[in-house]
Every structure is written in structure tokens, then in C-alpha cells.
C-alpha positions as CSV (number, residue, x, y, z in Angstrom):
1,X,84.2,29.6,7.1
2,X,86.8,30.6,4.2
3,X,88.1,28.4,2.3
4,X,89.6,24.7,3.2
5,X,90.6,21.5,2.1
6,X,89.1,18.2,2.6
7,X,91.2,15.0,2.5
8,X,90.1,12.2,0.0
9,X,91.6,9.6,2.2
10,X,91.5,7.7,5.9
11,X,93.5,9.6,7.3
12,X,92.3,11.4,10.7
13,X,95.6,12.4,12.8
14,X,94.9,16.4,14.0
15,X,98.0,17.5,12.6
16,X,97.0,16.8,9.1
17,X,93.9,19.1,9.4
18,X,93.7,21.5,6.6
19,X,94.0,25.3,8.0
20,X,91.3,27.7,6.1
21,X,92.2,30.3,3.9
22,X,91.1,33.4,3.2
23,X,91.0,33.0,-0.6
24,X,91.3,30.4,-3.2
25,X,94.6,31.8,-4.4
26,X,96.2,31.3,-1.3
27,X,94.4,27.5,-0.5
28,X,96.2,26.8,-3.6
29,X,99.0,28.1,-3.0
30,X,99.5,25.7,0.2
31,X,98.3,22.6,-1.1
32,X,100.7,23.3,-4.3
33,X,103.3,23.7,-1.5
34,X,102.7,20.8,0.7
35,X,101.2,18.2,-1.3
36,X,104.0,16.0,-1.3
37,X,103.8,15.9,2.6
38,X,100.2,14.9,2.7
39,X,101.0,12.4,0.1
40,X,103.6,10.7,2.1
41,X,101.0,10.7,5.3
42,X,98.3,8.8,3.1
43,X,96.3,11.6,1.4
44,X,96.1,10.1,-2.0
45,X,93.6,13.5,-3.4
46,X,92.1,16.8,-2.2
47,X,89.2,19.0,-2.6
48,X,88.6,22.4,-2.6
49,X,86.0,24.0,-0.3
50,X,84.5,27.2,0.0
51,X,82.5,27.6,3.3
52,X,82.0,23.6,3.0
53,X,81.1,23.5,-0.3
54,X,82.5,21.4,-3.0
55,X,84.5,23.9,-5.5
56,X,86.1,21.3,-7.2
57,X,88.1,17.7,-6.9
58,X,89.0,15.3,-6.3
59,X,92.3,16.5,-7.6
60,X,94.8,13.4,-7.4
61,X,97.6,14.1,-5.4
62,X,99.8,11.5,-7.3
63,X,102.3,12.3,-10.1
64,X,101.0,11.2,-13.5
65,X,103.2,8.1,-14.7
């Protein structure tokens, strides 16, 4: 199953679905990438998967004030 992201949020739409990785590196790499996009569509914090398990999260998505 590799690695994915889940989506802390209500957000549903197909488009938003997190692709799967084959490491954590590179997971991290994408959400560090595109977190301000999945901000903007409503995810307000991720977490990290590994073969649908919880690594770690919920991470905020936010900027700190």
C-alpha cells in the first residue's frame, strides 16, 4: 500500500485524493510542496500513513501566528 496521506478535514472531491508514495521521504516531500493548495481547498491538517497506518499527525496545515 506505500505510503499516503489522509486528510483531517470534510473534504471528499476525487481530485484531492492523496497519491501513495513509495517512501516517507518523498510523501514529505509532496505534502511540503502542496500544502498550501490543500489548504486553500479546506484541508486544515494531514497525517502520515504507512500501509494505513497512523505514522504520525495530525500535522496542522496552518501557518503559526
Amino acid at each position: 500500500m506505500g505510503w499516503t496521506w489522509r486528510y483531517d478535514s470534510d473534504v471528499t472531491a476525487p481530485d484531492l485524493a492523496s497519491p501513495e508514495f513509495p517512501s516517507q521521504a518523498d510523501a514529505e516531500s509532496w505534502v511540503g510542496e502542496t500544502w498550501r493548495e490543500l489548504l486553500d481547498a479546506g484541508v486544515g491538517s494531514v497525517t502520515l500513513l504507512e500501509d494505513g497506518e497512523s505514522v504520525y499527525g495530525p500535522m496542522d496545515l496552518r501557518p503559526a501566528p
